[in-house]
N, C-alpha and C positions, 0 to 999 in steps of 0.2 A: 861335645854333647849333641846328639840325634836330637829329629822332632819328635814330639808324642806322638802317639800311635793315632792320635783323634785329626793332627794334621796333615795326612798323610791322604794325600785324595787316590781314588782309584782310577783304575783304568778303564778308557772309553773306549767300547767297541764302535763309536762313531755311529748309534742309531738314531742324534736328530738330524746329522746330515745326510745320511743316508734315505730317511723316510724324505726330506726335503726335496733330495734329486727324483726321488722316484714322485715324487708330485709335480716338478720341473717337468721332467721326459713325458711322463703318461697323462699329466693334465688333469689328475684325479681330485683336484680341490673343490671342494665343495662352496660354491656361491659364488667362483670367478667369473666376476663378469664378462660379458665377449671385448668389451672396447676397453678394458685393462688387460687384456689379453693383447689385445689390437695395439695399444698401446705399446707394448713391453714387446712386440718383434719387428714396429717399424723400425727402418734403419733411420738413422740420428742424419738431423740437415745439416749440413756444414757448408751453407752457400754465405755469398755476400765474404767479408772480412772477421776474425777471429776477431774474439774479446780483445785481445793485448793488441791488434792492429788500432782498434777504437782509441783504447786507452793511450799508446803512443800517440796517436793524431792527435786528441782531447791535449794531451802534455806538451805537445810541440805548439800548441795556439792556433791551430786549424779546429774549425768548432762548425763549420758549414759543409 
């Protein structure tokens, strides 16, 4: 037995992602603040020890 015709969804030409990226590349949204901009192209800190380093030390009984 087939599904009905009503559950049958259609085919996406992909126009929310596609308007997304072209708001990504060209920057054309409306009300983006500068410092969430600023925000969303610094590079990520990864100084000091990683979470799991913490938490195996916490686990092992080293707490200072």
């Amino acid at each position: 037995m087939s599904r009905h015709l009503a559950d049958h969804r259609a085919q996406s030409d992909g126009g929310r992602l596609k308007h997304f990226y072209r708001i990504e590349k060209t920057g054309d949204a409306d009300g983006v603040h500068p410092s969430s901009r600023a925000l969303h192209k610094r590079p990520l800190g990864r100084e000091g020890p990683s979470r799991v380093e913490n938490f195996v030390r916490i686990e092992r009984g080293f707490t200072a």
